[in-house]
N, C-alpha and C positions, 0 to 999 in steps of 0.2 A: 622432387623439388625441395627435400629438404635442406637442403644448403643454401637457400637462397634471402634466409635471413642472416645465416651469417655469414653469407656477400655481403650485406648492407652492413652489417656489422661491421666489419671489415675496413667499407671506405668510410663509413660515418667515424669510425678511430683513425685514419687518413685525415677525413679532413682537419679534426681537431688538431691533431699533432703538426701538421702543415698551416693551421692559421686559418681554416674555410668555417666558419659560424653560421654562415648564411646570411651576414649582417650584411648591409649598405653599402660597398666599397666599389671601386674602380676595378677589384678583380672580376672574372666569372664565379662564381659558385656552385660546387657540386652537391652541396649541401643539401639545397634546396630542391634540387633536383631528385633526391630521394625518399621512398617513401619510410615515412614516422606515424608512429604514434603518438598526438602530444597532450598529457593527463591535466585536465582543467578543473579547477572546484575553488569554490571559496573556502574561506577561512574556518578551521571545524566543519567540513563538509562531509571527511572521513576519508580523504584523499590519500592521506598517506595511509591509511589503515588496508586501504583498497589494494596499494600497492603490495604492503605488509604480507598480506592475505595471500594475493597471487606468488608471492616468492616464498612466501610460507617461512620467513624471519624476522626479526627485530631487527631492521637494519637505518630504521631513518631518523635522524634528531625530531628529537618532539620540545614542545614547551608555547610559552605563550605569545603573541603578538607575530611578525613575520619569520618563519624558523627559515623555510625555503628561499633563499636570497640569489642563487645561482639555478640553469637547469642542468637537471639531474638526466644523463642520457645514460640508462637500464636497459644494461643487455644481458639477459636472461640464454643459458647454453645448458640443455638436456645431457648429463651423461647417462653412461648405462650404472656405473657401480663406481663405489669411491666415499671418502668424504666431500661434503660442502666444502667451498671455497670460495674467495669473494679476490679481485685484485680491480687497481685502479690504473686506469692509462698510465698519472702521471707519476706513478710509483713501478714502474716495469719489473715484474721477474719477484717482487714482493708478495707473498698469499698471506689474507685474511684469513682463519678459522673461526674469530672469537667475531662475532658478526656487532656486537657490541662496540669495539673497536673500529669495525665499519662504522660506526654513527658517527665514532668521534671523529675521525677521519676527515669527514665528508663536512664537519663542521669547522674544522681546520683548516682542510682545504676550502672551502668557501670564504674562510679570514682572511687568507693568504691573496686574493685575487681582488677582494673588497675591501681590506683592513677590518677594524672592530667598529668601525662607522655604521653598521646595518645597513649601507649600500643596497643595492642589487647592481647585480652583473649578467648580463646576456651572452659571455664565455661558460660554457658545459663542464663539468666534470663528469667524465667516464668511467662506470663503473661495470664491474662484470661478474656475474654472478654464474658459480658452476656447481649442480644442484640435480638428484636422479629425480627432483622432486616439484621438475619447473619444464613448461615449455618453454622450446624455444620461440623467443619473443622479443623485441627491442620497445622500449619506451622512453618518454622523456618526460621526468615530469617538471612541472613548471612551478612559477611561486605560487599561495594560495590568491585569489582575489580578495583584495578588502576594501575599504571605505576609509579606515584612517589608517596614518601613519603611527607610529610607535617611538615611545621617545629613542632618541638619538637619531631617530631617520629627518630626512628634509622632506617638505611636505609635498616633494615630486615622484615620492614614494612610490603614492598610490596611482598617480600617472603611469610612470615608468613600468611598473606591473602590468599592468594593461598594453602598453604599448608592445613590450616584448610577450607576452600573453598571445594579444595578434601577430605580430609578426612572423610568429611560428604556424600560426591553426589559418591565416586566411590566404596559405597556399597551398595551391590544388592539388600535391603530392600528400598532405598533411593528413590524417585519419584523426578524430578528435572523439577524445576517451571525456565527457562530460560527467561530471560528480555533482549530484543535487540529494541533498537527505531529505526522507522522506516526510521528516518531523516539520517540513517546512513548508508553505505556500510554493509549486512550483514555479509559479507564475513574477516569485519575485527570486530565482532560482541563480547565482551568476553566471555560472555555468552556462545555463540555457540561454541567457540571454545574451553572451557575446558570440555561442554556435550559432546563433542564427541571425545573429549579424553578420559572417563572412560564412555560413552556409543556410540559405535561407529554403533549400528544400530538404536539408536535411540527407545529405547523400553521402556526407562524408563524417558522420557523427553517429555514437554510438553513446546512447544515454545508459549511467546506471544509477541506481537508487539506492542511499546507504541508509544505516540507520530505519529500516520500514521495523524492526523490534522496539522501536522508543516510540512509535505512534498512540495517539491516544485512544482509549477505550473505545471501542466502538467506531473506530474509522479503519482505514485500509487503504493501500496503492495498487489496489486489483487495475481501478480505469488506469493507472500512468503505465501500469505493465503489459495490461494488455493493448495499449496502444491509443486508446481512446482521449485521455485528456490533453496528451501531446504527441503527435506522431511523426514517430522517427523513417526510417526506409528502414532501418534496423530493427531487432524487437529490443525493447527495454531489458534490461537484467540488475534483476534486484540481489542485494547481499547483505549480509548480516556482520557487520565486524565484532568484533572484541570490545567488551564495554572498557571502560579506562579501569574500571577494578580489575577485571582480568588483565590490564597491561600492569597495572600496579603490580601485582601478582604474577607476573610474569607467567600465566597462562601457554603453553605450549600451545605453536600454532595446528600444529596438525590436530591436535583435541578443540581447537577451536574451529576449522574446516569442519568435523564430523559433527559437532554440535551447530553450523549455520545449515550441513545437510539434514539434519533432523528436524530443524527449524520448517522448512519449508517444506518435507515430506511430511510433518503431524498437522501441521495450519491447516483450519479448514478454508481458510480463505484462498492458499496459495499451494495447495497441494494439486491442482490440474497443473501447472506451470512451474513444478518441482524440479523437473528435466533440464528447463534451461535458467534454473537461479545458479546463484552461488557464485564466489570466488572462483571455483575450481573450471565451471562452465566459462564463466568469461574469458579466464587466460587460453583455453584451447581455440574460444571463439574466435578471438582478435589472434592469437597466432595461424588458427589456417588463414582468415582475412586478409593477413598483412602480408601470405605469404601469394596469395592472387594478385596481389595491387603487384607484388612488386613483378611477380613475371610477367603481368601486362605490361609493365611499365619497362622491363627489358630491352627490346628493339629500339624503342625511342630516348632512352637513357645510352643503347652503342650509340647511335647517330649524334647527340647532344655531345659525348666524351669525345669522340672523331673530330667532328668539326671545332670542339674549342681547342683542341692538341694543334689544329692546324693556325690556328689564329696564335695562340700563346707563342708557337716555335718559328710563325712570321715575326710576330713583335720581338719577340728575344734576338734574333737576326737583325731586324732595327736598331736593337739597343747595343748589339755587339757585344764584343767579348769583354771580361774582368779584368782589369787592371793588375800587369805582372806585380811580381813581388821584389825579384831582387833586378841588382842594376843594369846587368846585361836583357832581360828580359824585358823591361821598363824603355833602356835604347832600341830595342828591335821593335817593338812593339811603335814608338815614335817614328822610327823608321818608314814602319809599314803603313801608317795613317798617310806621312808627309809623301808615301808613293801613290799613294791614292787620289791626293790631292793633284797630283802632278800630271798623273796620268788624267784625269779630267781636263785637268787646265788645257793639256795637249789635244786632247777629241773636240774641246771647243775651238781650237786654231786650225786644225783640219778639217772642220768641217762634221765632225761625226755632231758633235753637239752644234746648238745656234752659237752666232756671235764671231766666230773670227771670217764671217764675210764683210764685214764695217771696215775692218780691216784696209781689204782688196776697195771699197768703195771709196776710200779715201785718196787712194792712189790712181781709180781710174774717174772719178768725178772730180774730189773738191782739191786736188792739185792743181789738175789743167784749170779749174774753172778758177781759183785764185790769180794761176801765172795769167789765166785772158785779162784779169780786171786790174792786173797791173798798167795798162794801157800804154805802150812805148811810146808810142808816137803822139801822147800829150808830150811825154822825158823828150822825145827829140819835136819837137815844135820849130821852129823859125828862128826863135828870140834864144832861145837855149841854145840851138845848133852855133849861132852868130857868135854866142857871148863864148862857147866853148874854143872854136875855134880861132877866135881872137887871144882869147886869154892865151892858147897855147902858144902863140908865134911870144909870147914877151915884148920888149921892145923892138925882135926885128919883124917883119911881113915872112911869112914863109917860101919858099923857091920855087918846091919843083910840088909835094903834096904836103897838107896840113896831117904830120903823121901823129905829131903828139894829140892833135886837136881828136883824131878820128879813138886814137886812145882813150880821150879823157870821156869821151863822149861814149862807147862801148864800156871802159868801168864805171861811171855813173847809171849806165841804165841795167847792167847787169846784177850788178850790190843790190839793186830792188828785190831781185829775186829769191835773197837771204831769207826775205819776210814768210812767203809762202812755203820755202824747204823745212825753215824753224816750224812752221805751224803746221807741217805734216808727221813733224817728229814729235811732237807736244799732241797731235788728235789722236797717233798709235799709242802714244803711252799712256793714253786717258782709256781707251781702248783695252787696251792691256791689264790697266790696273780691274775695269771694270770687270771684266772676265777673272780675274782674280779673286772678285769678291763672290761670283756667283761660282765660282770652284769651290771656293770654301762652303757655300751653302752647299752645294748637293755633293759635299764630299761625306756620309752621312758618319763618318767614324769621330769626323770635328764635335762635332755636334753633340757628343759626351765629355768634350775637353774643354772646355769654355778658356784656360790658360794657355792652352796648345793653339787653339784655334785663333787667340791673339799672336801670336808670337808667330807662328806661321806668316799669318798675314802679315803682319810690321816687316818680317824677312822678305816675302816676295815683293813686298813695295818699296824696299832697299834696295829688293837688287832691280825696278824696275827702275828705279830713280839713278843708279848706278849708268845702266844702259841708255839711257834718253840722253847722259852726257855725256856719253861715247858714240851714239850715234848723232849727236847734236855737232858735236864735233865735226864729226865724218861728215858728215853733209852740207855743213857750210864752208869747208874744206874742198866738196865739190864744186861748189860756187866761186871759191876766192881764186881755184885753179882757172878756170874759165876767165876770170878779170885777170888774172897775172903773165897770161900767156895768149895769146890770138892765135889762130887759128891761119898760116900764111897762105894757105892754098886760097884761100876766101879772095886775100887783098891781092893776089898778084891777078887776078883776071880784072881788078878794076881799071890800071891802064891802055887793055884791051880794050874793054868797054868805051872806056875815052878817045881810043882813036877811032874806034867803030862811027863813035855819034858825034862826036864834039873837034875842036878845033885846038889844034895842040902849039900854036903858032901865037895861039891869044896870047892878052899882057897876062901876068902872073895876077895883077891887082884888080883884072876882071871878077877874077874866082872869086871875092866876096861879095858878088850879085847874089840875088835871090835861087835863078836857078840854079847857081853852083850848090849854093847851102841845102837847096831842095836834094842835090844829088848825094848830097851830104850823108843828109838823114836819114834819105832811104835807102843807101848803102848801109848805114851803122844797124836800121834798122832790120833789114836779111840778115845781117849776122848775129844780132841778138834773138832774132826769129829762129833759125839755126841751131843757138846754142840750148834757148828753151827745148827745143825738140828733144836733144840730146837729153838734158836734164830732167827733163818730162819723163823720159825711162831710168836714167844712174840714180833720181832722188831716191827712188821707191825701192830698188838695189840694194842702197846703203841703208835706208830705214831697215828692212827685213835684215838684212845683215847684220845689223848691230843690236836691233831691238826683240824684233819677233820671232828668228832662230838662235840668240843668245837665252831670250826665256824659255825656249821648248829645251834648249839643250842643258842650260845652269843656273833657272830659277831658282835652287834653295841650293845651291854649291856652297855658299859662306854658312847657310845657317846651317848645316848638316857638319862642316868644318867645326863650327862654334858647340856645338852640340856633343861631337866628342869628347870638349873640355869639360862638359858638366859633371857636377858632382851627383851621389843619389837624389840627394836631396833637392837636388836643383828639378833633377828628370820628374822625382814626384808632385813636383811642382807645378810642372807641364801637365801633368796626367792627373790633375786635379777635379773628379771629375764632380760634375752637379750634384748634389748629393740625396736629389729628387731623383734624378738617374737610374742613380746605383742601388738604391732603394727599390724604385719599379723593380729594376733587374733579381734582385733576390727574392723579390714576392712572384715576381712571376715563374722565375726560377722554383718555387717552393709550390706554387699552384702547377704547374707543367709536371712535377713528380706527381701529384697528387693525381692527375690526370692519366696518367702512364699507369699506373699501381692500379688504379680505378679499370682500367682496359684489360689490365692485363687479367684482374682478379676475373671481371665479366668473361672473358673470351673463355677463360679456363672452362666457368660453367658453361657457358655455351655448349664447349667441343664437347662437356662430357656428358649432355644430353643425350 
């Protein structure tokens, strides 16, 4: 299982380069899902000296007030033979020798992210150190803890510290490297005291003790080592750094390693527990450690990487594809959204979608129920029928039948019928429009074009507005044929009728009695009864003819026309997309690789178990 630190190694340089911190966002995180080491101590705790020690070089800025401003993610790689060499993520294909150089580095790069404001930052610098003379091991060290600010800093300083401090150690993936010197009250310890606020039994913390050679005469950290004044799951591990003359002096680390093991092998205090002090014990410690955590953590990190590939490559499908570039690709691309729309629009008038049965219910409910409440036979009453009939003779009495009278009286009652034909044409196209607008919602490709998605629309309501006055036409065109032409088969059985029942022998000036006028009425009224029937099927004929198979067939025919004539600029206009959008889409686009590279790295280890 040696490679399985530098799997983690691996995606933890993924995620940085891809944008994953582990910070608070709308993305998932892989980050956080892996296991760290993250080095905590207050300010002169000997934190950096600790790390110094374990890598066995001069590699970290020193100096006074906050040096550590950014974390430091330390990934330590064993070779077998070679020179030292140090490189940074964001310097690729660059090698350090002069380790020196590294500090500056690393202090540069921390300006560059912060400015010279003494900031902090909870973006990483990655560094990598290649060494016969180091485990393999990954760590991150963090800012030191302090209590005040420094000048130039704002006095949310020593908040912020804290905050990103936690944010790192109080997840449960997190292994927590605690730094407390020994010249100090444990009890007022930082270190200790934010571990065991987000690990309060101590199960994922690993205390060390610096500085136990500055203790004062006559005292000793036997109880904190061997467990007794505070107890870890872990055992305590003390060390001895570098005094700051020996860093003046630039002291060689490795002569300083043999002198902290002589340290602890002459002590009479500390020579039972010689075995596990030292610099050199702790990095072997926390590298086999880290190297358990992380293959337990195996299985449940494939499963985590699986299922968020399947959610990020659903939502990127939501969000649809990138906007073409050049002009032909930008029209095709338009094309293909406004077919989509179309094709919706049509599964809702068929029936595959709700909504184009309102349709069909207009034409077999609120037609007829309008044409009944037209009420004919108030239109032919008594008093109507008389005054019609009258009016038509003029100044003479009529002869043989009142034929204009029987006209005037069938065009007056049939014209009513306009009202009802008009307002089945005006309920489809209400109809129409409204499915229009719910095409455009679930057409979900609109929905990154907020300019398309207008201009779409305004088109399809043109051309709905287009058709309602071609089939407004048509339809009251069916009505006016009806009033302009009668129907003769109808009126030639009327003087049947009349020699059937009636007396043909009367005066002609009989006929304006009541029951003539009765006969009148209810004759005009079977034929306009008649003609409703008819029209009660032709109205709904010519609405779907003109409205409801015109939009299935050439909803966007003009703006697809119009749409040719644009310029690029116009097209990019259209495809103007949110710009919240297109943003998701390239982050998640950038998390989905991260995702992929993370699987593919795991799978590899896997097979080659």
């Amino acid at each position: 299982m040696e490679n399985l630190i530098s799997l983690v190694n691996k995606i933890q340089r993924a995620c940085t380069a891809l944008g994953d911190h582990g910070e608070e966002s709308a993305l998932p995180t892989l980050w956080d899902a892996l296991p760290a080491i993250a080095v905590v101590g207050g300010q002169s705790s000997g934190k950096s000296s600790v790390l110094e020690s374990v890598v066995g070089k001069d590699f970290l800025p020193r100096g006074s007030g906050i040096v550590t401003r950014r974390p430091l993610v330390l990934q330590l790689h064993r070779i077998d033979e070679g020179k030292e060499y140090a490189e940074f993520m964001h310097q690729p294909r660059k090698k350090y020798t002069d380790f020196a150089a590294v500090r500056q580095e690393i202090s540069d790069e921390t300006d560059r992210e912060t400015g010279r404001s003494k900031q902090v930052s909870t973006v990483p610098i990655h560094l990598s150190i290649f060494s016969p003379n180091v485990v393999n091991l990954t760590l991150v060290d963090l800012p030191g803890l302090t209590k005040v600010a420094v000048d130039g800093q704002p006095e949310s300083t020593v908040q912020d510290i804290e905050n990103m401090i936690r944010g790192f150690i109080e997840k449960p993936n997190c292994i927590i490297l605690a730094i407390s010197p020994a010249n100090q009250d444990l009890a007022t310890s930082d270190a200790i005291k934010i571990s065991r606020e987000v690990d309060p039994k101590g199960g994922r913390t690993f205390g060390v003790l610096t500085k136990i050679d500055l203790m004062d005469k006559g005292t000793d950290a036997v109880d904190i080592l061997e467990g007794r004044s505070y107890k870890l799951q872990f055992p305590w591990i003390g060390v001895v750094n570098r005094s700051q003359a020996d860093i003046n002096k630039s002291v060689d680390m490795i002569a300083a390693r043999r002198r902290e093991r002589e340290y602890f092998q002459t002590s009479p205090e500390y020579r039972h527990l010689a075995q596990r002090m030292g610099s050199e014990h702790l990095g072997k410690m926390l590298s086999k450690h880290l190297e358990q955590v992380i293959k337990s953590r195996i299985p449940g990190l494939q499963s985590l990487i699986n299922k968020t590939i399947l959610e990020l490559e659903a939502e990127m499908s939501r969000l649809g594809k990138p906007v073409a570039t050049d002009a032909g690709g930008k029209l095709y691309m338009i094309m293909e959204i406004c077919r989509s729309f179309d094709q919706v629009f049509k599964e809702h008038l068929d029936g595959i979608r709700a909504g184009g049965d309102k349709i069909y219910l207009v034409f077999d409910n609120q037609l007829p129920s309008a044409l009944k409440r037209l009420q004919f036979d108030k239109q032919l009453a008594m008093d109507n029928v008389r005054k019609l009939i009258t009016e038509a003779d003029g100044y003479q009495p009529h002869l043989i039948a009142p034929e204009q009278g029987y006209r005037r009286l069938i065009e007056s009652t049939l014209i009513t019928i306009r009202g009802p034909a008009e307002a089945a044409v005006d309920t489809v196209h209400s109809l129409l429009k409204e499915l229009v607008q719910k095409s455009i919602n679930e057409t979900t490709e609109l929905k990154q074009y907020p300019s398309l998605r207008v201009e779409v629309s305004n088109a399809a309501i043109e051309s709905l507005e287009r058709m309602r006055e071609e089939s407004r036409k048509a339809t009251l065109q069916l009505v006016d044929m009806e009033c302009c032409y009668l129907t003769v088969e109808f009126f030639r059985k009327l003087p049947q009728d009349i020699e059937k029942g009636g007396n043909p022998t009367h005066s002609i000036f009989d006929r304006y009695n009541d029951s003539y006028l009765r006969r009148v009425g209810s004759n005009v009224l079977s034929y306009v009864n008649m003609v409703c029937a008819s029209l009660r099927n032709s109205i709904p004929k010519s609405v779907v003819y003109c409205q409801v198979r015109e939009a299935k067939r050439s909803l966007l025919d003009y703006f697809f026309a119009e749409l040719g004539k644009k310029e690029t600029k116009q097209l990019s206009n259209l495809l103007n997309e949110d710009p919240a959008v297109m943003q998701r889409r390239i982050n998640i686009a950038k998390r989905l690789e991260l995702y992929r590279s993370a699987q593919a790295e795991i799978d590899a280890v896997a097979w080659a178990k």
